[in-house]
C-alpha angles and dihedrals in degrees: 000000000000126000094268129204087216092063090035089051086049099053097045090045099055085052083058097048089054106254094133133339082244145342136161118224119193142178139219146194120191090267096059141293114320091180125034114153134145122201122187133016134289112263142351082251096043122049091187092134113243119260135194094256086051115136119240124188100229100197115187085009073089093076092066094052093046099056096053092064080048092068095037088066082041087060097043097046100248094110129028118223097198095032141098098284073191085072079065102022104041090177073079098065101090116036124183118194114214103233091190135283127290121237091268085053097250108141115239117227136182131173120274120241110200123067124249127231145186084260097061084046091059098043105042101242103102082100093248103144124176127222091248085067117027116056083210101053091048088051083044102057096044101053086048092050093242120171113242117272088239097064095069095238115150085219088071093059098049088087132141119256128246095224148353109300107260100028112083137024118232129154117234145115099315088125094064083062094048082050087058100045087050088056093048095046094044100040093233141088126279094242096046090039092056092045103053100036109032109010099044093045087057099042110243109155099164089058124114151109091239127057114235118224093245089052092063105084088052090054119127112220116236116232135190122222116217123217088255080063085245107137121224128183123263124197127210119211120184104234116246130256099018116201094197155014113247122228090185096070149324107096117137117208150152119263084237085055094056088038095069095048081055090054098051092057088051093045094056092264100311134126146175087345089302125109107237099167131355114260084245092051084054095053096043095056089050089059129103104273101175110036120197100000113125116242104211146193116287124233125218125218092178110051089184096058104039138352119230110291125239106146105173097022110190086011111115106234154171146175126263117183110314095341139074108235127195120239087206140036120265136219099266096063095268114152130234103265098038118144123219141156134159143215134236102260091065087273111147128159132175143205131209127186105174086059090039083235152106148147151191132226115201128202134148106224131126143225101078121252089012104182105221074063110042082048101062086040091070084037097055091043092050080057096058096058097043082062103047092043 
C-alpha cells in the first residue's frame, strides 16, 4: 500500500468536520509500516500542528500490550495461564461475589466457589468489574469508602466479583491484577519489566506510563466534547501518591510505536529482529477464549467520561487473551479472527492475520466510543483495504 490522497484527504476532512482538532492514523503488514499520516493540530489549546511522532496517551490500549508480557512469563514458566493466580496473588485466595444490596443498602456477599486463573484475568470473565462500568460496583465502593479506581490505591482493586469466574463476560479492572502477577513472577516492577522486555525489543522508545520531559512538547492535549459538539480542553493530572502501575491502561505512546506491536503479532511474534513471543504463543491468544459467553454492551456510570460501549455491534464476538475478536467479517474488509480494543481517549487499533494488516487511529476526545470517531475509524480502515485490494 502507497501514501494515498484519498486516506490523506480522509483524515484532513474529518478534522474539518470536527471529529477531532487532530489524530494520526497508520497501518502496518508483518515486514513494517505501509500508511502513517497526521491532519489537524493538537489540541483545541495548542495549534502546533500534529505530526506523525506526536504522543498519544493510549489508555486501555494498555491491556493489549500487557498482556503480551503476560505470555511471555506463560511461555517461560513463571505464570500459569490455567492454574490457581491465587498460587502468585494470594489477595486472590478468598473471593466473595456481590449478589446485590438489601433494602437497608447493605451489599450482600457471599464466597465465591470456582477458582480463578490468568485466563479469566485476560479475558474479562473472571467477574472483576470498575466503578466506571458497573453501577454496583460504583455503589459498592462508595458505601465502603473505596478510593476511585482512578486514584492507583491498592484499596480500589480489592472488590467483590459479579459473578463466578468463568461464567459470565463482563469488561472491568482484571489487568491490574495481571499487572500485579507479572510483577510478582519477574521480580520487577510493571513499568521496568515492560521496558525492558516488550517495549525496548520492539523498539518503542516513545512507550511508557510516565511522559519524559523531552516527550512534552510532542504531546497531544486531551479535549472533551460537549453534547452541543463545542471542545474544551480536559487535563489530565496523575493522582498523587499511586500505589500501583496499571497494567489496565495509561501508556502513552506514537502510532509508529503501536505500529510496530501490531506488527510483531502479525510477524509470528517477532520485531525488530528480536522474539517477543513464539509464533504458537500469537495464535493462541487469537483463539476463542470464552466460548460461548456472551460479550456484551457495556454500560457507563460516568457520561462524561465515556458513552455506553458497543464496538462491533451485529457483529458475533469473543475475547481471546487480552483482545475482542470478531466470529464474522465486517463491512470494512476485516477478516474472522481479527483482534481489536480501544482506549479511553478515542484511541482503537486492529489487527488482522488472516489479511496480514492492521492499523491504529489515534485522537484525544472524550467522551469514550464517541461515534464521529468511531465512525472514521471504520472509514480510514475501509480504506486500507481498498488500497491494498
Amino acid at each position: 500500500m502507497q501514501r494515498t490522497d484519498r486516506t490523506d484527504d480522509l483524515l484532513r476532512q474529518a478534522v474539518e468536520r470536527g471529529v477531532a482538532p487532530g489524530l494520526v492514523a497508520g497501518a502496518t503488514g508483518p515486514d513494517g509500516p505501509v500508511y502513517l499520516g497526521a491532519a489537524g493540530q493538537r489540541g483545541v489549546a495548542d495549534d502546533t500542528p500534529m505530526s506523525e511522532d506526536t504522543v498519544f496517551w493510549i489508555a486501555s490500549m494498555t491491556k493489549a500490550l500487557t498482556s503480551v508480557a503476560a505470555m511471555r512469563l506463560v511461555e517461560q514458566g513463571a505464570l500459569s495461564l490455567h492454574g490457581p493466580i491465587a498460587e502468585i496473588l494470594p489477595e486472590l485466595a478468598d473471593l466473595r461475589i456481590l449478589e446485590g444490596f438489601d433494602a437497608a443498602g447493605t451489599p450482600r456477599l457471599r464466597a465465591a466457589t470456582a477458582t480463578m486463573t490468568l485466563r479469566h484475568l485476560l479475558t474479562h470473565t473472571s467477574g472483576f468489574a470498575e466503578d466506571v462500568w458497573s453501577a454496583d460496583i460504583d455503589r459498592y465502593m462508595h458505601q465502603a469508602g473505596l478510593p476511585p479506581g482512578g486514584m492507583r490505591k491498592l484499596a480500589s482493586l480489592r472488590l467483590p466479583l459479579l459473578f463466578e469466574p468463568g461464567t459470565a463476560w463482563h469488561y472491568g479492572n482484571s489487568h491490574e491484577w495481571v499487572g500485579q502477577a507479572i510483577e510478582r513472577a519477574s521480580g520487577e516492577t510493571l513499568d521496568a519489566h515492560m521496558r525492558r522486555r516488550v517495549f525496548e525489543p520492539m523498539g518503542m522508545a516513545d512507550t511508557g506510563w510516565e511522559l519524559a520531559d523531552a516527550q512534552r512538547p510532542r504531546a497531544a492535549g486531551v479535549q472533551r466534547r460537549a453534547a452541543s459538539g463545542a471542545m474544551t480542553p480536559f487535563v489530565r493530572e496523575l493522582p498523587p501518591d499511586r500505589e500501583y502501575i496499571p497494567g489496565g491502561g495509561s501508556l502513552h505512546a506514537t502510532a509508529a510505536d503501536y505500529l510496530a506491536f501490531i506488527g510483531m503479532m502479525l510477524n509470528g511474534g517477532q520485531s525488530n529482529g528480536n522474539r517477543i513471543l513464539a509464533p504458537e504463543t500469537v495464535e493462541l491468544i487469537g483463539q476463542n477464549h470464552t466460548g460461548t459467553i456472551e460479550v456484551g454492551r457495556i454500560e457507563t456510570t460516568r457520561p462524561a467520561m465515556s458513552n455506553n460501549i458497543v464496538l462491533m455491534e451485529g457483529i458475533r464476538r469473543c475475547w481471546g487473551l487480552g483482545f475482542q475478536i470478531n466470529l464474522a467479517p465486517m463491512a470494512t474488509g476485516r477478516s474472522p479472527g481479527s483482534l481489536t480494543w480501544a482506549g479511553l481517549g478515542n484511541t482503537c487499533f486492529w489487527i488482522d492475520p488472516a489479511a496480514q494488516i492492521g492499523g491504529v487511529l489515534l485522537t484525544q476526545v472524550l467522551p469514550f466510543a464517541d461515534a464521529a470517531v468511531l465512525d472514521l475509524f471504520a472509514r480510514f480502515e475501509r480504506s486500507v483495504y481498498d488500497a491494498l485490494a
